[in-house]
C-alpha positions as CSV (number, residue, x, y, z in Angstrom):
1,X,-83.9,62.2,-12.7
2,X,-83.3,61.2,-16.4
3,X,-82.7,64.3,-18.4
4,X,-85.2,62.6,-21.6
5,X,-88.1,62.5,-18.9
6,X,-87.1,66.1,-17.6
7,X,-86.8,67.7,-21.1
8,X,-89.9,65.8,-22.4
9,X,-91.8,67.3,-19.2
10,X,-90.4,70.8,-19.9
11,X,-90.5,71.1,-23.9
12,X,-92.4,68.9,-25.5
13,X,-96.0,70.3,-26.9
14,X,-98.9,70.0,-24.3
15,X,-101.0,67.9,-26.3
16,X,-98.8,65.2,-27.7
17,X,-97.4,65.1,-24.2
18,X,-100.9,65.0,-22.4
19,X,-101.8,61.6,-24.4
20,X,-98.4,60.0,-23.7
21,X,-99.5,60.4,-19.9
22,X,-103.3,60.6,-20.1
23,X,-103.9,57.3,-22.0
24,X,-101.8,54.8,-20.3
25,X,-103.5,56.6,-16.6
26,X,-107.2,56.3,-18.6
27,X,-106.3,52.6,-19.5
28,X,-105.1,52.2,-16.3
29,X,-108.2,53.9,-14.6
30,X,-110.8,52.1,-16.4
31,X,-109.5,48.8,-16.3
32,X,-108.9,48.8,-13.2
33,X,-112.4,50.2,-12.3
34,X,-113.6,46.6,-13.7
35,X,-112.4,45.7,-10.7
36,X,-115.7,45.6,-9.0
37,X,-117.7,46.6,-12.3
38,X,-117.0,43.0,-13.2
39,X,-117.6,41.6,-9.5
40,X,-121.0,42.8,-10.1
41,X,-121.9,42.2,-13.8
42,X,-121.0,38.5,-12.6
43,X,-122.8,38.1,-9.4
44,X,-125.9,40.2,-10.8
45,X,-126.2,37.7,-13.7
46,X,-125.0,34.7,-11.8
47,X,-126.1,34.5,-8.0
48,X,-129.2,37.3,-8.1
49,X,-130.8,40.9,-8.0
50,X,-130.5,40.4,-3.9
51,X,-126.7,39.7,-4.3
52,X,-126.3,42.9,-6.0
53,X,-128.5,44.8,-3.0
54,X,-125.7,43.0,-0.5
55,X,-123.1,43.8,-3.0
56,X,-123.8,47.4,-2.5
57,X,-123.9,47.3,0.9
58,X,-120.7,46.4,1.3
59,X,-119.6,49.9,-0.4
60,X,-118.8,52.3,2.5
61,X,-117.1,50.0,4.4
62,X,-114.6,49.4,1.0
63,X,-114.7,53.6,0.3
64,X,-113.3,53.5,3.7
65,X,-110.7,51.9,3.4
66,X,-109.5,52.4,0.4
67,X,-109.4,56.0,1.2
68,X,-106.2,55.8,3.5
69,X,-104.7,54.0,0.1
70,X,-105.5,57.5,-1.8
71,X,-104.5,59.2,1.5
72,X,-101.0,58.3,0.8
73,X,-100.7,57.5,-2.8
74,X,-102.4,60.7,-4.4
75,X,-100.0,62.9,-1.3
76,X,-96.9,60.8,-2.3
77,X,-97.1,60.8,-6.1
78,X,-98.0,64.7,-6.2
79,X,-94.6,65.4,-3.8
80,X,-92.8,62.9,-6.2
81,X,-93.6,65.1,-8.8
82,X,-92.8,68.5,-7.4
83,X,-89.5,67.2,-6.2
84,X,-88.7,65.9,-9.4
85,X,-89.1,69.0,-10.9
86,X,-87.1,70.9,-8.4
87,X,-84.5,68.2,-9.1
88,X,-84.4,67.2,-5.4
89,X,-84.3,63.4,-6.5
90,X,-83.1,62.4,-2.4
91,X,-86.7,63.8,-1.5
92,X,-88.5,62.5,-4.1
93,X,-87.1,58.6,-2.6
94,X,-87.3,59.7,1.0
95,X,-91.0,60.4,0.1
96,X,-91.7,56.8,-1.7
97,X,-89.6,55.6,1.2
98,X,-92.1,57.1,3.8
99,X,-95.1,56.6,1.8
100,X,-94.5,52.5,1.9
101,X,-94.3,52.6,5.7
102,X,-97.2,54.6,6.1
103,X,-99.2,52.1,4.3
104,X,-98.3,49.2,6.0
105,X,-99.0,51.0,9.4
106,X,-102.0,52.5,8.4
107,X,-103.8,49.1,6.7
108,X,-102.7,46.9,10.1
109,X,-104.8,49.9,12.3
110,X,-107.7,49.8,10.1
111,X,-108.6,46.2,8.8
112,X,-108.4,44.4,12.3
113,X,-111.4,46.8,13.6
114,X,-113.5,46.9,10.6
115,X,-113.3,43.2,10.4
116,X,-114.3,42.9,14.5
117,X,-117.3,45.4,13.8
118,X,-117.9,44.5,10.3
119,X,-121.4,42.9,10.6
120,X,-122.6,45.5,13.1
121,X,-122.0,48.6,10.3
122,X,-123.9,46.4,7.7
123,X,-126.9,46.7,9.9
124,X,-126.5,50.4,10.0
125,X,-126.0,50.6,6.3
126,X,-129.1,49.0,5.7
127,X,-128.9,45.5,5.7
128,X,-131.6,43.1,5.7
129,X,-132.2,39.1,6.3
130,X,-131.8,39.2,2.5
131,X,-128.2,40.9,2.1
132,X,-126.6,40.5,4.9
133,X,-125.5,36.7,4.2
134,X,-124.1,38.4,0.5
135,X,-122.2,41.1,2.5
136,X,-120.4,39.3,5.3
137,X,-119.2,36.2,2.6
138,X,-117.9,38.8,0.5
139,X,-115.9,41.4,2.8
140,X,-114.6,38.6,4.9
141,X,-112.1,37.9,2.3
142,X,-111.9,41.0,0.7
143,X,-111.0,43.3,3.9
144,X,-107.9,41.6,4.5
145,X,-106.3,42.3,1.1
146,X,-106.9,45.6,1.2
147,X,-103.4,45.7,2.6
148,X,-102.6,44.5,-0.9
149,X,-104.7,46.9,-2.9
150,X,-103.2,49.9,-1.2
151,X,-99.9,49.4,-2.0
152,X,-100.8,48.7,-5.4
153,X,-102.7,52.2,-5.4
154,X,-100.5,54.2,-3.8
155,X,-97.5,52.9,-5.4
156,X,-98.7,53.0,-8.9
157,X,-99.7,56.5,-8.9
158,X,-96.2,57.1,-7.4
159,X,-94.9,55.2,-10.4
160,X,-96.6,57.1,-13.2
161,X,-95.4,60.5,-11.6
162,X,-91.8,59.3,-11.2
163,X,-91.8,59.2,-15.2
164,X,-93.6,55.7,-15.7
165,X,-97.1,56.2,-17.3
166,X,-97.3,52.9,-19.3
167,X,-95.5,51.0,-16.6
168,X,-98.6,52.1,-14.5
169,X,-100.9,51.2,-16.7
170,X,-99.8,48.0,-17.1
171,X,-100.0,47.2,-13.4
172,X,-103.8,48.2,-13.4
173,X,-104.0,46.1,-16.4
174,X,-102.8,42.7,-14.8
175,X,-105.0,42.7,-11.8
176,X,-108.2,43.8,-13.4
177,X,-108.2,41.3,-16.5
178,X,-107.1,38.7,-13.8
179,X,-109.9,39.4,-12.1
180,X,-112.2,39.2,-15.4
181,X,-110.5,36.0,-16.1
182,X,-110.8,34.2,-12.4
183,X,-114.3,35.9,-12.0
184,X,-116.6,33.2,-14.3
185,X,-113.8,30.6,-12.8
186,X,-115.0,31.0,-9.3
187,X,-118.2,32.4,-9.7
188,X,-119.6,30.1,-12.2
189,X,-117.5,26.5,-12.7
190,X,-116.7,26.1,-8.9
191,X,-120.4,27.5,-7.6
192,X,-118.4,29.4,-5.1
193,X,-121.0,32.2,-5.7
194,X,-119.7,35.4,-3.9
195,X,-117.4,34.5,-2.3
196,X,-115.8,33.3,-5.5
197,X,-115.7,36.9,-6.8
198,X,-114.1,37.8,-3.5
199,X,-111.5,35.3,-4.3
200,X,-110.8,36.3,-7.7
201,X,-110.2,39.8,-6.7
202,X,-107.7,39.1,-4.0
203,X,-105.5,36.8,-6.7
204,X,-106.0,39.7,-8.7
205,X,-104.4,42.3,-6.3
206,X,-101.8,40.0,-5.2
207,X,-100.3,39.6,-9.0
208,X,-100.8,43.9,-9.4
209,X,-98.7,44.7,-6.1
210,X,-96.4,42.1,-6.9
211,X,-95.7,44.0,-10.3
212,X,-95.9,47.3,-9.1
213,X,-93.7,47.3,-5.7
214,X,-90.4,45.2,-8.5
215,X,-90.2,48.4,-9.8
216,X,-89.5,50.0,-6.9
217,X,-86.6,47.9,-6.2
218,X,-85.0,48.0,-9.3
219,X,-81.5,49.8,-10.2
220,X,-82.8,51.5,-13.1
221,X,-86.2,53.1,-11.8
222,X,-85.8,56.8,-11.8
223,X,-87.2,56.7,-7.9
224,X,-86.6,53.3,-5.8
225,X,-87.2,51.8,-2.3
226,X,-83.9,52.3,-0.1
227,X,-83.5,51.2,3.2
228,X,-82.1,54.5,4.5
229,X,-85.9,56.3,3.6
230,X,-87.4,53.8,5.3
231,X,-87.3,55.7,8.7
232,X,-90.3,57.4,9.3
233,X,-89.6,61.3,8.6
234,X,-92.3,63.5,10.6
235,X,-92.1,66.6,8.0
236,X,-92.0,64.2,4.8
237,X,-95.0,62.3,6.2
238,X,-97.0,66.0,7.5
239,X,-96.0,66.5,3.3
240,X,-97.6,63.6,2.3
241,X,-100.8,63.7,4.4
242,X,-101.6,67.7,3.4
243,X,-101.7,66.8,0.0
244,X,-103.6,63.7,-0.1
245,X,-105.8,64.7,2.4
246,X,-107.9,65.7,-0.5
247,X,-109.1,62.2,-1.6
248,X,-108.7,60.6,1.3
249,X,-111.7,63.2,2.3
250,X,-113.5,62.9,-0.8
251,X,-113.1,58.8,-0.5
252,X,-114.8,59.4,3.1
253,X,-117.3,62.0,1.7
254,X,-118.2,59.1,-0.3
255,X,-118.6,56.3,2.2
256,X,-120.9,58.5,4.5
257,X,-123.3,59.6,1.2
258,X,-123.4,55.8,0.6
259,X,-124.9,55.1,4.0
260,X,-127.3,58.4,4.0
261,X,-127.8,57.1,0.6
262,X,-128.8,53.2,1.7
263,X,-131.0,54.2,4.4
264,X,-133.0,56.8,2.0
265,X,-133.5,54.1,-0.6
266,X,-134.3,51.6,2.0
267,X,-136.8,53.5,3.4
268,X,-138.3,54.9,-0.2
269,X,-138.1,51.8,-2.2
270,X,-136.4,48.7,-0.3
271,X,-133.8,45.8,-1.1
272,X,-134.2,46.0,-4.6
273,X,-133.7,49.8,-5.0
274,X,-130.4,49.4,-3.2
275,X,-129.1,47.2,-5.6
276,X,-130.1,49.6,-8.6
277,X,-128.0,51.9,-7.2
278,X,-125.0,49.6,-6.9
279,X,-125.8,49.2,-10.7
280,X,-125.9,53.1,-10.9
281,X,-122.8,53.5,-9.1
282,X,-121.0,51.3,-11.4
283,X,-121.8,53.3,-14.1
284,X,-121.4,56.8,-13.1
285,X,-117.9,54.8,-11.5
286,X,-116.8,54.4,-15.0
287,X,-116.9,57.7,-16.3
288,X,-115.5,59.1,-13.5
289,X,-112.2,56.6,-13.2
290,X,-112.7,57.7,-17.3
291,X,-112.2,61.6,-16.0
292,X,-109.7,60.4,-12.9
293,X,-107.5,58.8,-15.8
294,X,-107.0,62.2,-17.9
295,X,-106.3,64.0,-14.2
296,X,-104.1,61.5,-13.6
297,X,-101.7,62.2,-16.7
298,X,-102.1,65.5,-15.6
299,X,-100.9,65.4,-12.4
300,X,-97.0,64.9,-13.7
301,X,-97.2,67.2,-16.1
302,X,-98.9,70.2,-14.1
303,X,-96.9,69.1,-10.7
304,X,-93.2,69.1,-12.8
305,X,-94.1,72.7,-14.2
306,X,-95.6,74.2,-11.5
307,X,-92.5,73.3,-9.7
308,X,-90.7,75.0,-12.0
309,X,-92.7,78.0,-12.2
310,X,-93.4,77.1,-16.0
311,X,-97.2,78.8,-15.3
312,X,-98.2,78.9,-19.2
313,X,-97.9,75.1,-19.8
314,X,-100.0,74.7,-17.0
315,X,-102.4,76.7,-17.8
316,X,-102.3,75.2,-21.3
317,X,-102.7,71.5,-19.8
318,X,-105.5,72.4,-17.9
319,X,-107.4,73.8,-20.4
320,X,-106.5,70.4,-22.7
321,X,-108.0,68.3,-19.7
322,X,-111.4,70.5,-19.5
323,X,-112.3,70.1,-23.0
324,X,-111.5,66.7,-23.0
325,X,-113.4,65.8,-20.0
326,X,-116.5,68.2,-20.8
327,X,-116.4,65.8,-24.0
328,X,-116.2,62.4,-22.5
329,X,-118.5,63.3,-19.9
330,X,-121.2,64.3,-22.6
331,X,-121.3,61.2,-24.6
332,X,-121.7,59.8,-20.9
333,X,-124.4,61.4,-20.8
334,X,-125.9,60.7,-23.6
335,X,-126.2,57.2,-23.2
336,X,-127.8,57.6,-20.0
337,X,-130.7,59.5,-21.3
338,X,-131.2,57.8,-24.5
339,X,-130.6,54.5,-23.6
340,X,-131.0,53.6,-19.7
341,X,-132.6,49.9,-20.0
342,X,-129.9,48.9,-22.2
343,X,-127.0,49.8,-20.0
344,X,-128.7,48.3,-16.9
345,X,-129.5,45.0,-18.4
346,X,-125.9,44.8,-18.3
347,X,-125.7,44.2,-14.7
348,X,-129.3,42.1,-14.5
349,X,-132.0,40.4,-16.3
350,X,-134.3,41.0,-13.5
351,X,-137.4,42.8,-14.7
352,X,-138.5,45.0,-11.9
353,X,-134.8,45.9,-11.1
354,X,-134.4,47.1,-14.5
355,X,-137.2,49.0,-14.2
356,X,-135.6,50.8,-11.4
357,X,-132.4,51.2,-12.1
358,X,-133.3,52.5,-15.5
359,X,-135.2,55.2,-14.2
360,X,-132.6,56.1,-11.3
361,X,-130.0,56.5,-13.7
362,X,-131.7,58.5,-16.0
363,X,-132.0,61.0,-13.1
364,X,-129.2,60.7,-11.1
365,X,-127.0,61.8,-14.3
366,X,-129.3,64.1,-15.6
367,X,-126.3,66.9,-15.1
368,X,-123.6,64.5,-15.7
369,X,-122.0,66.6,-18.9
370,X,-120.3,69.1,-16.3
371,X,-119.0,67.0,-13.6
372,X,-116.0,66.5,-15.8
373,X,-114.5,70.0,-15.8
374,X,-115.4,70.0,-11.6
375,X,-113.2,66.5,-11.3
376,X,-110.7,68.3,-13.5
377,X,-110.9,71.4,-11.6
378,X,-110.4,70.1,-8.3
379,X,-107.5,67.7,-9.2
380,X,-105.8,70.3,-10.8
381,X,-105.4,72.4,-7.4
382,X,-104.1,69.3,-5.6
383,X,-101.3,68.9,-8.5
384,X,-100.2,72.0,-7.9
385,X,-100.1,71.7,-3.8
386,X,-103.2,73.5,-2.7
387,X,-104.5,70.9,-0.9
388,X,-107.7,72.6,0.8
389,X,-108.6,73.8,-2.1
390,X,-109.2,70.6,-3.6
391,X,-110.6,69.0,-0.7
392,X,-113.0,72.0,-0.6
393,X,-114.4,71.1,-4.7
394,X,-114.3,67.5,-3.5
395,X,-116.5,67.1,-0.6
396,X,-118.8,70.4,-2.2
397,X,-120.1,67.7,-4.2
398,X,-120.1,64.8,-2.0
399,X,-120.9,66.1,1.3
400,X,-122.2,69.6,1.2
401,X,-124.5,69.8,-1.9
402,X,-125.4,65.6,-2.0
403,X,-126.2,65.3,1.7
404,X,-128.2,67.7,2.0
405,X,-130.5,67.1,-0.8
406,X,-130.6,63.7,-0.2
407,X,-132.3,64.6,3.1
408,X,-134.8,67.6,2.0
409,X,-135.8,65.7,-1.8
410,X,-137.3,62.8,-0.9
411,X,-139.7,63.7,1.3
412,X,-141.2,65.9,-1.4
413,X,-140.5,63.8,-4.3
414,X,-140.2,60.1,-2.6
415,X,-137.6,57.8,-4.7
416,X,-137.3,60.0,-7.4
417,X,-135.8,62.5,-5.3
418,X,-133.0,60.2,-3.9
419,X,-132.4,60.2,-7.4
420,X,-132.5,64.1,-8.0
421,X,-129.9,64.9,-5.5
422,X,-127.2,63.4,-7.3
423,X,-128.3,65.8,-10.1
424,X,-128.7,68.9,-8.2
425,X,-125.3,68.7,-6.4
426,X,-123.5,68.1,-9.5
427,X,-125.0,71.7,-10.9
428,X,-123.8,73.3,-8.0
429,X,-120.7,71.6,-7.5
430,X,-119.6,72.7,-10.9
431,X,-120.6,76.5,-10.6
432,X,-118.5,76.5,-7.3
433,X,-115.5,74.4,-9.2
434,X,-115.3,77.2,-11.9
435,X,-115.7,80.2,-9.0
436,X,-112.8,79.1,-7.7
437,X,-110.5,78.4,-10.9
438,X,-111.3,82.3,-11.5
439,X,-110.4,83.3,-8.0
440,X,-107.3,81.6,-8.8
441,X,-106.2,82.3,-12.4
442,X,-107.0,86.4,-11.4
443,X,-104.8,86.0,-8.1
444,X,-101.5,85.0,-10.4
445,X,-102.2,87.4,-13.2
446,X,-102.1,90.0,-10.1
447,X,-98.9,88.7,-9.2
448,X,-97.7,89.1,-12.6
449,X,-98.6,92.3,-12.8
450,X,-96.8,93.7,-9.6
């Protein structure tokens, strides 16, 4: 590793350091959450309210498989980073070397199936005679590049914690303005509908993963691709996998509450209320990616210094991260409560979708303000290796707080309680987050002190 990169890690002030990582990984984040913000900003104003409703439906199958992406790239760049700071630069390669294999076996075992029983899920999910013409035009062109977008994914998180943080950034940058670009192209001037927006996203990935894996190959980058870690490596994998088991769970966790999810709003309020919650989602998406961004710049910074048992600058970082997401969270919140019917007519200019998505996301993020310092909380034990921890906070959340009220709310409360649950699990999540954080922080001072 460089010695500038390794001293900057090691002396330079928290702060200053934390926004020479966290904005490039926030830029990064957020632009490339447009991604499928965009997709449905387009197709809402462009092809209908009913395109939107197939839209979503097309969300746990994508969680899915995205989540063998974060599998690898969240285990791999977390490893990168704990090796580079134990200045075992062979591992940190053989760890890129095994991570690229991985993805390439893992993406062939997954997209062939879920494209054979593709149309079959749907149903499950929720689909109608409505959506389910939306749904199957869309993920039979987006499925198959999801080869593309793991790589880009994986590799780019790899990339920021080899010592890269605007590099990465830039590769979010070039697929998701693509995509903006290519969007109203498709979309709009060649009526290509959805289908179109499928299209634009897979030129989109192709150009980021392009980008990304050069770097990996060149002569000067701190870690590169070499044909000798290539092999498959049974431990270096087993390290990978522990780690990023994490997301890879919460990324599950997710695609299960999104069918729960689609068959309570189905049944409580129909087609249309399934598309207000892809609107939702797309908003509570961006200030999450907005919270996954700062955790991101984290991650090399807590990861390097935990390695080298530097335990007061990453305390101080984490505390930096907290505040600041606690912040951004707020004004989140904020404009969800103040101004619902604004943000929504974003996405549509239908008047009775509006009316409920409006109200479902003045609900849903009624308790929005603390899921910032949980997100935080939780990535901060999978930068520093305790993997079931984090996977513990994530799927508290996601699985067993959301789930669960999901179920028991709207029977009581009818579509208002769909929306309730989101709030509730949030409040509980959080209070477990911060349970644990104190667990932790008075474990090491007992260290200390023996």
């Amino acid at each position: 590793m460089s010695d500038p990169i390794t001293r900057k890690l090691e002396q330079e002030p928290i702060g200053r350091l934390l926004l020479q990582y966290a904005i490039p990984a926030v830029i990064g984040t957020m632009v490339n959450s447009l991604y499928n913000i965009v997709d449905r900003i387009f197709i809402g104003q462009g092809v209908g309210p009913y395109a939107i409703a197939g839209l979503t439906l097309t969300f746990p199958i994508l969680m899915f498989l995205q989540a063998f992406g974060m599998l690898v790239g969240a285990g791999a760049a977390t490893r990168v980073s704990i090796f580079l700071g134990r200045k075992e630069h062979d591992m940190a390669e053989k760890v890129a070397g095994n991570a690229f294999i991985l993805i390439l076996l893992i993406s062939v075992c997954t997209i062939i199936p879920v494209l054979w029983g593709m149309e079959t899920m749907l149903c499950w999910f929720g689909g109608s005679d409505q959506t389910m013409a939306y749904a199957t035009d869309y993920l039979y062109i987006i499925i198959p590049g999801n080869l593309l977008m793991s790589l880009s994914f994986g590799f780019n998180a790899v990339m920021r914690a080899s010592g890269y943080p605007k590099k990465a950034m830039v590769t979010m940058m070039i697929g998701a303005l693509l995509n903006v670009v290519l969007d109203p192209v498709f979309i709009f001037w060649l009526d290509m509908g959805i289908r179109g927006a499928a299209i634009a996203s897979i030129i989109s990935m192709v150009a980021s993963t392009l980008f990304v894996m050069n770097h990996f190959f060149r002569e000067k980058s701190i870690v590169r691709l070499r044909k000798k870690y290539l092999k498959p490596d049974a431990p270096v994998i087993w390290s990978i996998l522990t780690i990023g088991i994490s997301p890879f769970a919460m990324q599950l966790a997710g695609s299960l509450v999104n069918v729960i999810l689609n068959h309570s709003l189905k049944t409580y309020g129909g087609d249309l209320t399934i598309g207000a919650n892809g609107i939702i989602t797309s908003i509570s998406l961006l200030l999450v990616m907005l919270i996954v961004g700062i955790c991101q710049g984290m991650q090399p910074i807590v990861g390097f210094n935990y390695g080298a048992r530097n335990h007061q600058r990453v305390q101080r970082t984490l505390q930096l991260v907290i505040i600041t997401a606690t912040c951004v969270m707020g004004t989140g919140w904020l404009g969800s409560q103040w101004f619902p019917k604004w943000i929504v007519k974003g996405f549509t200019q239908d008047p009775e979708l509006t009316r409920i998505a409006a109200n479902g996301l003045r609900i849903s993020l009624m308790a929005f303000f603390i899921v910032g310092s949980q997100i935080s909380i939780s990535q901060f034990f999978q930068s520093i290796g305790l993997a079931w921890i984090a996977m513990f906070l994530s799927l508290s959340r996601q699985v067993l707080f959301l789930i669960p009220a999901i179920l028991l709310l709207p029977p009581f409360l009818g579509l208002d309680g769909v929306w309730y649950a989101s709030s509730l699990s949030d409040l509980v999540a959080a209070a477990v987050a911060w349970g644990f954080l104190w667990w932790h922080v008075k474990n090491l001072k007992n260290r200390k002190s023996d």
